[in-house]
DSSP file (Angstrom, degrees, kcal/mol; ACC not computed):
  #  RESIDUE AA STRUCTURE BP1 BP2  ACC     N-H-->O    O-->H-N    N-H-->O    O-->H-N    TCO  KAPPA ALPHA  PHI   PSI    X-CA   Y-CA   Z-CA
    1    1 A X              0   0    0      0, 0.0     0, 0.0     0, 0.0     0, 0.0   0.000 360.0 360.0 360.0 125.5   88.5   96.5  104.4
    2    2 A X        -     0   0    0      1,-0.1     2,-0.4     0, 0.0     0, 0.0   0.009 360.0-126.4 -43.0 153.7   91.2   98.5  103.1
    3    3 A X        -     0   0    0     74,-0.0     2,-0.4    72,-0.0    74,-0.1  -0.828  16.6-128.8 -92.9 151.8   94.4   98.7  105.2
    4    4 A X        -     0   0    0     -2,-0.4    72,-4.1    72,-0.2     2,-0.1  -0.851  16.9-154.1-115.4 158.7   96.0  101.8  106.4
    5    5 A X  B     -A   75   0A   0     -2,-0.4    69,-0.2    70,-0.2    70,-0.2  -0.349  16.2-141.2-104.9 179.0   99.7  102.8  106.0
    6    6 A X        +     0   0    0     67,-3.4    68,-0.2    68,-1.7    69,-0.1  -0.048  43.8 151.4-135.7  59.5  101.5  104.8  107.8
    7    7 A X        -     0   0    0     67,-0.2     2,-0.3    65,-0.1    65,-0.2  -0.193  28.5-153.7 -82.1 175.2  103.3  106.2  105.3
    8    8 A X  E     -B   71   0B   0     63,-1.4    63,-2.0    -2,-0.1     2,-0.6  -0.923  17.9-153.6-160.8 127.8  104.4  109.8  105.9
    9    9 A X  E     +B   70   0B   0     -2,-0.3    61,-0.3    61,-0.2    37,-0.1  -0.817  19.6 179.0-109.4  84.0  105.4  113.2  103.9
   10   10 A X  E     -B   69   0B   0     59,-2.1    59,-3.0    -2,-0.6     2,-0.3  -0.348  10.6-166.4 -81.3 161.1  107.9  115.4  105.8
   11   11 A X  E     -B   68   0B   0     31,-0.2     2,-0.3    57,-0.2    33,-0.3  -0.989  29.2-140.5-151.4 144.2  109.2  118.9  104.1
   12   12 A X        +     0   0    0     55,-3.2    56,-0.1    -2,-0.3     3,-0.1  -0.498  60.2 122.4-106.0  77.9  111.7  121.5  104.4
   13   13 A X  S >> S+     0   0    0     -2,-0.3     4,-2.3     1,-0.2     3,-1.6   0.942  73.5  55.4 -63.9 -62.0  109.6  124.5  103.6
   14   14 A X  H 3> S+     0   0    0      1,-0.3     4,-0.7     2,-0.3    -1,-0.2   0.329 107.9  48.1 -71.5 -35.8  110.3  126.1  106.7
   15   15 A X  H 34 S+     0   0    0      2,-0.1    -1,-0.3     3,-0.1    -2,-0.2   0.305 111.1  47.1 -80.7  -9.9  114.0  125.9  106.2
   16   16 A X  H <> S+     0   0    0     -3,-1.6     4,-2.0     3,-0.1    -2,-0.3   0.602 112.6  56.4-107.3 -53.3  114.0  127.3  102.4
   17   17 A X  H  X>S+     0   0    0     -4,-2.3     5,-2.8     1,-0.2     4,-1.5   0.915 109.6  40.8 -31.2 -59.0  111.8  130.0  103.8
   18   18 A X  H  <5S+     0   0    0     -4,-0.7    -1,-0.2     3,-0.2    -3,-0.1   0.909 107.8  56.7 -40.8 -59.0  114.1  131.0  106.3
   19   19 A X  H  45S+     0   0    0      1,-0.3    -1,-0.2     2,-0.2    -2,-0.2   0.958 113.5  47.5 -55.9 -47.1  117.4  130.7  104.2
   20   20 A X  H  <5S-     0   0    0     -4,-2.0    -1,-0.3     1,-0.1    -2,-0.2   0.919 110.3-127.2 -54.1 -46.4  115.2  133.5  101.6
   21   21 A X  T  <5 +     0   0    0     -4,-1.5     2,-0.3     1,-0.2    -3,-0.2   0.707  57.7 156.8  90.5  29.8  114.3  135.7  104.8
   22   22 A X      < -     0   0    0     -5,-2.8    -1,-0.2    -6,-0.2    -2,-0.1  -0.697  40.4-124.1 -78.3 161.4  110.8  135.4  103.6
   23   23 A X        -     0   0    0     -2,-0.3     4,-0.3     1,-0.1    -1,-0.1   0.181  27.1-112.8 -63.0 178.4  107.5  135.7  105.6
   24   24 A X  S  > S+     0   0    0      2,-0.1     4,-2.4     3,-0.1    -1,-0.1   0.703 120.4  49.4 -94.7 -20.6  105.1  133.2  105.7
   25   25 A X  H  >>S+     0   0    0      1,-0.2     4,-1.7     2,-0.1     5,-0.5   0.927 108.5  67.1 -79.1 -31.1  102.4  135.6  103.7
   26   26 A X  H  >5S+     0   0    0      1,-0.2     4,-1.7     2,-0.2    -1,-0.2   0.938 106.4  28.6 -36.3 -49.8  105.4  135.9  101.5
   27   27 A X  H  >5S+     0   0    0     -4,-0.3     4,-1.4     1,-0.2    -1,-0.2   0.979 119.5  61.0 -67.9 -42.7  105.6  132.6  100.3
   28   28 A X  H  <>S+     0   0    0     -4,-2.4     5,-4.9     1,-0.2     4,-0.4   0.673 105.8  41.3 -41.0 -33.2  102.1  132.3  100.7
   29   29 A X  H ><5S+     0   0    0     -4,-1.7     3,-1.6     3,-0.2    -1,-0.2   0.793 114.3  55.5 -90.7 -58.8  101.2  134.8   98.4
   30   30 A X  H 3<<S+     0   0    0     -4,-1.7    -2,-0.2    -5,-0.5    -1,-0.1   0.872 113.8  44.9 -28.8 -31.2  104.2  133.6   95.8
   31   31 A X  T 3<5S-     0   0    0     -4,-1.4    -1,-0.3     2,-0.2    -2,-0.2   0.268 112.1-119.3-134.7 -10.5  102.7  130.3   95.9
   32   32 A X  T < 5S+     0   0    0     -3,-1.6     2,-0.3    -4,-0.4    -3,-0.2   0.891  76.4 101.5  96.3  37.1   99.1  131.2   95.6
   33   33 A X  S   <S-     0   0    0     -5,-4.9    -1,-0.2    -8,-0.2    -2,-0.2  -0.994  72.0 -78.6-158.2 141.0   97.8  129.6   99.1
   34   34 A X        -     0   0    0     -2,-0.3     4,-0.3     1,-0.1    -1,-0.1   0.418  28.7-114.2 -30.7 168.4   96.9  131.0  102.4
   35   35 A X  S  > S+     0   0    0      2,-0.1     4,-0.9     3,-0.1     3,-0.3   0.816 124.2  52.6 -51.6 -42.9   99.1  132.3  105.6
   36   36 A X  H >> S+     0   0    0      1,-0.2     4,-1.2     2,-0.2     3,-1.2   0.966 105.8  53.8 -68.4 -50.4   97.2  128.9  107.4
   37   37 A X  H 34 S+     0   0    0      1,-0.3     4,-0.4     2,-0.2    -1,-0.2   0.644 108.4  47.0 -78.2 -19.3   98.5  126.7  104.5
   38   38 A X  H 3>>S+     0   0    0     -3,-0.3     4,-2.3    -4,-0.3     5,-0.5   0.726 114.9  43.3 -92.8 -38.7  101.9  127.7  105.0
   39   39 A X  H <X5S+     0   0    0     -3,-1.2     4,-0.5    -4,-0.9    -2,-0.2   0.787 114.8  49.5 -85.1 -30.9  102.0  127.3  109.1
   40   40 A X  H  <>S+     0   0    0     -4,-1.2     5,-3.3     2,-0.2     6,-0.6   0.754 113.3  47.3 -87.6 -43.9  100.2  124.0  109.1
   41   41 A X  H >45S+     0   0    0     -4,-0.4     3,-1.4    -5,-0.3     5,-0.5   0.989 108.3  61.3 -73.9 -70.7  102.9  122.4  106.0
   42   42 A X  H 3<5S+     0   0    0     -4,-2.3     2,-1.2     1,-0.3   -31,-0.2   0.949 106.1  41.1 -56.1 -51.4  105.7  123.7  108.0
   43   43 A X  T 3<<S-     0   0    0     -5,-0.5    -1,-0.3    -4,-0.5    -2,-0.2   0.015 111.9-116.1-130.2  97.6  104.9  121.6  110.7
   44   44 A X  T < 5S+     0   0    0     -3,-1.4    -3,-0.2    -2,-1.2    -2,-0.2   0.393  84.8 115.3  11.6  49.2  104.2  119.0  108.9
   45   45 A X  S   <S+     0   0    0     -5,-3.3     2,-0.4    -4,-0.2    -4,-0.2   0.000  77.7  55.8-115.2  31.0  100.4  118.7  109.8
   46   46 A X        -     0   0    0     -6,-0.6     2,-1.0    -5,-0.5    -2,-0.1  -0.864  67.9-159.7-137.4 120.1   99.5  119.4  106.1
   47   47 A X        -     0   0    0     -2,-0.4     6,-0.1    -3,-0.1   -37,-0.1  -0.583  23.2-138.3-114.3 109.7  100.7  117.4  103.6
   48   48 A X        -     0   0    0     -2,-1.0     2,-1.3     1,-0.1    -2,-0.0   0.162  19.6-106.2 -48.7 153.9  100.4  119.6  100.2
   49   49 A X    >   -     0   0    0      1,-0.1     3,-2.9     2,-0.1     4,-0.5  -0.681  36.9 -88.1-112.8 152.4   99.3  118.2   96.9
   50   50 A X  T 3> S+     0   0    0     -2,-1.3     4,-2.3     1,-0.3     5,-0.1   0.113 119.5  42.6  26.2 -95.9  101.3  117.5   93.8
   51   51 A X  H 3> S+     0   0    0      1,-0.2     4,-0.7     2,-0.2     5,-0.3   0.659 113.4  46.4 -35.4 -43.8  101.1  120.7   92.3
   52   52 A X  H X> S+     0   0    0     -3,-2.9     4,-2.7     1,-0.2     3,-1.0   0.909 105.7  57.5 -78.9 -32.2  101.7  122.9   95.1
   53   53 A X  H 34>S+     0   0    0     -4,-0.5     5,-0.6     2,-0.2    -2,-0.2   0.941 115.8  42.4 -50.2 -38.6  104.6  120.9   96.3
   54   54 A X  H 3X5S+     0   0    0     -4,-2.3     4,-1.0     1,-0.3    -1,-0.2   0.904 111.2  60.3 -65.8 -20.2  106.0  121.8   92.4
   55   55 A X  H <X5S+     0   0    0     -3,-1.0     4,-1.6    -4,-0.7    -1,-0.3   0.747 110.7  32.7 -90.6 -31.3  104.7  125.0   93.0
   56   56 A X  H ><5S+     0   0    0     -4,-2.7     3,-2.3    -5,-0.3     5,-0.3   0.552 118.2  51.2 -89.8 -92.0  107.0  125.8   95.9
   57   57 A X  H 3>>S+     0   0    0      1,-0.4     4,-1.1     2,-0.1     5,-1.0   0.427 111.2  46.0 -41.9 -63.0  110.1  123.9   95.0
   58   58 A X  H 3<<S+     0   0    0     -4,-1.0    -1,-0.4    -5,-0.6    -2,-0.2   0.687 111.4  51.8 -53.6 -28.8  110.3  125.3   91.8
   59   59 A X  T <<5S+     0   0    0     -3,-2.3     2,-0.4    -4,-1.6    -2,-0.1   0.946 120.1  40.1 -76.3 -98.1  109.6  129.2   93.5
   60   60 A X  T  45S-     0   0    0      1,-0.3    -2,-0.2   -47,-0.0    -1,-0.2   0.457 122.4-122.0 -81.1  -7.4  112.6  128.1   96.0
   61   61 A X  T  <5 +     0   0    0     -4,-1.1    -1,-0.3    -2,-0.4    -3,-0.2   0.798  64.0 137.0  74.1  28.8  114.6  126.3   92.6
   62   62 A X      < -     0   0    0     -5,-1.0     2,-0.6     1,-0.1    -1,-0.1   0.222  68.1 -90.8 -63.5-166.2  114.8  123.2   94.1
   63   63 A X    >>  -     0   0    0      1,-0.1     4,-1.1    -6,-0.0     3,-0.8  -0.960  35.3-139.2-102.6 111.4  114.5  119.5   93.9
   64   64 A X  H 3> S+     0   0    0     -2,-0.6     4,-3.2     1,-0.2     3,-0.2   0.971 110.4  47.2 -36.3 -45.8  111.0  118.5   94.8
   65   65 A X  H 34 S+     0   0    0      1,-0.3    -1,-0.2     2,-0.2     5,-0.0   0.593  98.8  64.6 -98.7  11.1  112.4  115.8   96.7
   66   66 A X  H <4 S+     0   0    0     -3,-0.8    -1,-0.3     1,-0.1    -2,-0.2   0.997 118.6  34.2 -62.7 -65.0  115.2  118.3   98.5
   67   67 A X  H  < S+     0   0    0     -4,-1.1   -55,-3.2    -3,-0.2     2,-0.4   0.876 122.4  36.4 -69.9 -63.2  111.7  119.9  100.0
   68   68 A X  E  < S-B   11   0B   0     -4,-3.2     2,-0.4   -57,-0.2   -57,-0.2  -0.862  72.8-152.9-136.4 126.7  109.4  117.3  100.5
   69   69 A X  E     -B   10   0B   0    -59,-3.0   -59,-2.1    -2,-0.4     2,-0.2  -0.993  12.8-144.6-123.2 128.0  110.3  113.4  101.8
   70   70 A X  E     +B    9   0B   0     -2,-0.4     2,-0.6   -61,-0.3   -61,-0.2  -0.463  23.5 179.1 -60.0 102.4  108.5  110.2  101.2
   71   71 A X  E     -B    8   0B   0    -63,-2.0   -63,-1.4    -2,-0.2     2,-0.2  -0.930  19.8-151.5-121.8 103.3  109.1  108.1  104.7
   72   72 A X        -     0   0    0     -2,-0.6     2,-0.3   -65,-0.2   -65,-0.1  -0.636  17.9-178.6 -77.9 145.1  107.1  104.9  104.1
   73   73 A X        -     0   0    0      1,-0.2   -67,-3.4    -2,-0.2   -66,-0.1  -0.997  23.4 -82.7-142.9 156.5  105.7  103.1  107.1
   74   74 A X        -     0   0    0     -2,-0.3   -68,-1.7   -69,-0.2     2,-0.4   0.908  36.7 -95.3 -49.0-144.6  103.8  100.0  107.6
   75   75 A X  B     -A    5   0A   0    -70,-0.2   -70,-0.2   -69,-0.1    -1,-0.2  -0.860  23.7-130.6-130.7 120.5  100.9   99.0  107.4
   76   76 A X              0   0    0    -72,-4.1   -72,-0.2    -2,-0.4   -70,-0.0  -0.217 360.0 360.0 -66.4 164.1   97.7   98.4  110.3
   77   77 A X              0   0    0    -74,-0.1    -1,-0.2     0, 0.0   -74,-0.0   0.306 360.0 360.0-122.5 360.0   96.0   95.5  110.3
């Protein structure tokens, strides 16, 4: 049986947003992804994939990993 980790992706979309004075349909729309996809990422009960994380850092001119951080945590047994 596989294990599971409890690894974890936090992001500061929500905080890049802000700093722009965009919306949420704003970004949303920039970024090619719902109002819901945006509301749920910001706090942090979505964790986006690959591409859209590249898609929004790169729309705010960022670092990917300025945005979006990698917290590893263990493992269940």
């Amino acid at each position: 049986m596989a294990k599971k980790t409890n690894d974890e992706i936090t992001n500061s979309v929500y905080e890049y947003r802000v700093l722009k004075r965009m919306t949420q349909q704003d970004l949303a729309k920039a970024v090619g992804v719902s109002r819901q996809t945006i509301i749920v990422m910001e706090k942090n009960k979505y964790t986006p994939s690959l591409l859209l994380a590249f898609k929004i850092a790169e729309f705010f001119d960022a670092d990917i990993h300025d945005i979006f951080k990698y917290k590893p945590g263990g493992q269940d047994d």
